[in-house]
N, C-alpha and C positions, 0 to 999 in steps of 0.2 A: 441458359445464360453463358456467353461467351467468358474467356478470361482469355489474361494475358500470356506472354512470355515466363513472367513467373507462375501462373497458376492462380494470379488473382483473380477472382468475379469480377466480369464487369458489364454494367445493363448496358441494353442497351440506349443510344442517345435520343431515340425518340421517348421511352418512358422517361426521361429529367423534362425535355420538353413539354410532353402532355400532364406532366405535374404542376410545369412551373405558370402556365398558360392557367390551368384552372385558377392557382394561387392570386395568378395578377389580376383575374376576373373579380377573386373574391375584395381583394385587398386595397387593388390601384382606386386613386378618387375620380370622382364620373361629375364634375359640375355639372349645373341645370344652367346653361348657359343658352341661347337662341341661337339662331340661325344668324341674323344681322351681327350678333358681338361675337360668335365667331369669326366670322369675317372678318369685323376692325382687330378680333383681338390677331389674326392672322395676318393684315396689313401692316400693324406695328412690329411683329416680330421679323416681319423680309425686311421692312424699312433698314432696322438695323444692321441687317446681313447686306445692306447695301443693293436691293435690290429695287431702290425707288430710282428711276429716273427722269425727274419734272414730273410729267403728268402723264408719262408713259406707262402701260401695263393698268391690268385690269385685274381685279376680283370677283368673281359668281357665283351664284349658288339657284341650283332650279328652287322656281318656288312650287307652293304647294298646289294653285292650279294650275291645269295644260296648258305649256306654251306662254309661262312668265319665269322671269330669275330674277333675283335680285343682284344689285350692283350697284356701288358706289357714285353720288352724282358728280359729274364731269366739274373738275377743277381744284381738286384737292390731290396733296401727295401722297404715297404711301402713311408717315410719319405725321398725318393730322385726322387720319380719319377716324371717326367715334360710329357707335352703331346705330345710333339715329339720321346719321348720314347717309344710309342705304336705302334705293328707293325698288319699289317693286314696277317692274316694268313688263309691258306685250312682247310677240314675236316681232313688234316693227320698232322695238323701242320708245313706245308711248308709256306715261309714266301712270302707271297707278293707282300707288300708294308713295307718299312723300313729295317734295321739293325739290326741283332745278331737272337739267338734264343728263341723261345718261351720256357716257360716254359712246361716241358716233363707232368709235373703233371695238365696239363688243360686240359687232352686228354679228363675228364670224363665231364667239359664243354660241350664239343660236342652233349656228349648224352644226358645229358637235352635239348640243341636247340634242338635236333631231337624230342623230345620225349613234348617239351612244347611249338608249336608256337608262345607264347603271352609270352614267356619270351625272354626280351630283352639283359638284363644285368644281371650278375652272378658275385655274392663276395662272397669269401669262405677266412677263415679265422682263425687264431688259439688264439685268444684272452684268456686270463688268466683266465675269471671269468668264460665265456664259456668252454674253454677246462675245467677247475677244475668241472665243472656241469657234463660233460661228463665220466667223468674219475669216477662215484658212480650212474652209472645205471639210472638215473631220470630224465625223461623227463622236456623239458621247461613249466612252469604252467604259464599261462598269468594270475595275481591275481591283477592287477591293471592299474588306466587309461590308465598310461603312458605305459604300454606295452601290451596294448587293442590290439594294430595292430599282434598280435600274436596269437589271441584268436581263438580257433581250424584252425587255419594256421601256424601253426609249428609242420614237423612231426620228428619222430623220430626216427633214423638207429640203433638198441643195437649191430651188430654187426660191428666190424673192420676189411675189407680184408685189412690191409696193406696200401702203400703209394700206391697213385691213379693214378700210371702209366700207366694203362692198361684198357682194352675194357670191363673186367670184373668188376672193379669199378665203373667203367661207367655204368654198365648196374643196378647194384645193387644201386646205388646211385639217381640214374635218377626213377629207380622203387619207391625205399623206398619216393621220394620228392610225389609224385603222383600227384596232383594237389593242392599242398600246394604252400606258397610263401617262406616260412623256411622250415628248418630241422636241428635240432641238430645232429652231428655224434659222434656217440660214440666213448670216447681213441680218439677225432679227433677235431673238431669245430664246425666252424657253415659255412650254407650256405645259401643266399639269393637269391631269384631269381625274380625280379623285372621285372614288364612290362616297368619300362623305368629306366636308371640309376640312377634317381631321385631318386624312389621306392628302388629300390636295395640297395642303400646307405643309405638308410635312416632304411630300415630295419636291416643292419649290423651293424648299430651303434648302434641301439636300443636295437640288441640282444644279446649285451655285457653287457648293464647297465641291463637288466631284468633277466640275469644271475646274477649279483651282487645280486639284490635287491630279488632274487629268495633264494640264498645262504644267504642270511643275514635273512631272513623271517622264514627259516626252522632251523637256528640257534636257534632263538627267540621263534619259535613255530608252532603251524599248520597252514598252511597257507589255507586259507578259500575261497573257489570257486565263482567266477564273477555270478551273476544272469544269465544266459542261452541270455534272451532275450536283457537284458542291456548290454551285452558280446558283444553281435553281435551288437546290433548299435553303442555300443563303438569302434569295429572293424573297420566298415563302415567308421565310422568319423574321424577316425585317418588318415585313406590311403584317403582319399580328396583328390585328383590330387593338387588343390591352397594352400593349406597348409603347403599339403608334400612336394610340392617343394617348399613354405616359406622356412621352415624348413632346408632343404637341402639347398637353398640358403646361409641362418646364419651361415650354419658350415663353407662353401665355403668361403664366407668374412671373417670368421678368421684364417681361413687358407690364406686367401690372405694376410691377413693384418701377418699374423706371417710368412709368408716363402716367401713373394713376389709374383708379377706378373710374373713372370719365369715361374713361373707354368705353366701357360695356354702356353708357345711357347714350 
């Protein structure tokens, strides 16, 4: 056991971690929620953080046969959608399970599940402080705790083919992501790709506020690079599976508590 300058003990910081990790496994709450009311309940909470724009941006989730996800049917905003809303769709966008149609611009969804097994859930999104990042060439800089979980895990697309209707967006979009869990697009948004909705959600909302506070930083001055090694365990610590879905639970409950229980039918 190390100590200090005076002589104190002291553990070291991975036994508080590997304590406090079991603790939140035993303690934090785990809803029995589905797949679909995560989803809505993860639409209402970006809504908020302003990341609905009309009928832009999407939510997915692979479903449980090869080569289906579900996803919202075209024509509703962030801020309306409930979990009976989500229809189970093919690889070509043919519906199912559920009512109406998928949104035409999720086609490039596909090629990430093809192209990333371990990605579950996909948010794509056109949030203000993100889109204005994208719109002056410069990548997202992970420069602090709070958007640690970004730290060389956000890549970055400089070019724009257009609205992502097509198999060539998909292809170029799925490429540029490579084994990242983000990627900024340039003239475009952001995209999350989360091994469970949880993650997914939780990194979409974060990477609106780290655009803000990325824009706000380079306003004020140079914004000064995370230690290499402190980076990466900050990364680590942040995507916690008991955490992150804390985390993601908090938003959920005020989303419940501001738009209802509705949500979840």
């Amino acid at each position: 056991m190390a100590s200090n300058d005076a002589g104190v003990p002291q553990k070291p910081k991975a036994d508080f971690e590997a304590r406090a990790t079991v603790e939140m496994d035993v303690h934090l709450a785990k809803p029995d929620w589905s797949v679909p009311q995560k989803l809505a309940l993860s639409a209402r909470m970006l809504a908020v953080e302003g990341h609905g724009s009309g009928l832009a941006g999407q939510i997915t989730a692979r479903g449980d046969a090869p080569d289906t996800m579900w996803t919202a049917r075209f024509g509703l905003g962030l801020d309306e959608i409930h979990a009976s809303d989500f229809l189970l769709v093919d690889d070509d966008l043919n519906v199912l399970d559920g009512e109406g149609m998928a949104n035409p611009s999720n086609r490039f969804h596909l090629w990430v599940y093809q192209a990333r097994p371990d990605v579950q859930c996909i948010i794509h999104t056109h949030p203000p402080y993100v889109s204005a990042l994208s719109m002056i060439g410069v990548p997202l800089i992970a420069s602090h705790m709070d958007t640690a979980m970004f730290y060389d895990d956000c890549a970055w697309l400089a070019e724009w083919p257009g609205p992502p209707i097509g198999d060539e967006e998909g292809d170029l979009i799925s490429t540029a992501l490579g084994d990242k869990r983000s990627i900024l697009l340039a003239h475009h948004g952001q995209l999350s790709a989360g091994t469970t909705v949880e993650e997914a959600a939780v990194l979409a909302f974060h990477f609106e506020r780290a655009a803000k506070m990325q824009l706000d930083a380079m306003a004020a001055g140079e914004i000064k690079p995370l230690p290499p090694e402190a980076g990466r365990h900050a990364h680590d610590y942040r995507l916690k599976p008991a955490p992150l879905n804390a985390t993601f639970h908090y938003y959920a409950r005020q989303a419940l508590r501001r738009d209802g229980a509705d949500i979840l039918k």
